[in-house]
N, C-alpha and C positions, 0 to 999 in steps of 0.2 A: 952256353946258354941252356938254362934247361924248359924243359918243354912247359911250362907253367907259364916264363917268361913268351917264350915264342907264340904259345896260344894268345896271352894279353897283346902283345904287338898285334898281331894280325887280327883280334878284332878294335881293338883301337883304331889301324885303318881303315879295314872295313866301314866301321861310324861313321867317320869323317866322310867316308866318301857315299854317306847314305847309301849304303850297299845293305839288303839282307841275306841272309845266311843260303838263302835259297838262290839270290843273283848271283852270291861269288860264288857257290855251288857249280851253278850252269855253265858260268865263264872257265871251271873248271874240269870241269867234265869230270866231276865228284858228285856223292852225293851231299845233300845238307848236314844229315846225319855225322859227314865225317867233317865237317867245318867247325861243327859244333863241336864233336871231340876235340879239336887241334884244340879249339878256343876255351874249352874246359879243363887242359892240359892232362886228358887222357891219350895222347900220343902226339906226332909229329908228320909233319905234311912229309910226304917223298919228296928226296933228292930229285928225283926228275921234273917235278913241278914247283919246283922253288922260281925258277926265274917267270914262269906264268902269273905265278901269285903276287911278287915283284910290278910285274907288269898290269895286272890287275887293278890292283890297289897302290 
């Protein structure tokens, strides 16, 4: 999957769960800035927070 796809996944749920960039930010202990990146497919969440974000959304 490349990161193009995985940004669109993750705000696709995001939406769905009326979340904004700045609540799954917090939920993450990220900043928005970097959610916005995943979700504009300038990079990839860390491996270490994949199951938070899972669990998140």
């Amino acid at each position: 999957m490349n990161q193009y796809v995985t940004g669109a996944i993750i705000k696709k749920l995001r939406e769905e769960k009326k979340m904004t960039q700045l609540e799954l930010a917090g939920k993450l202990c990220v900043s928005e800035k970097t959610v916005s990146k995943w979700e504009n497919g300038k990079g990839y969440p860390d491996i270490a927070i994949l199951e938070d974000i899972a669990s998140s959304l």
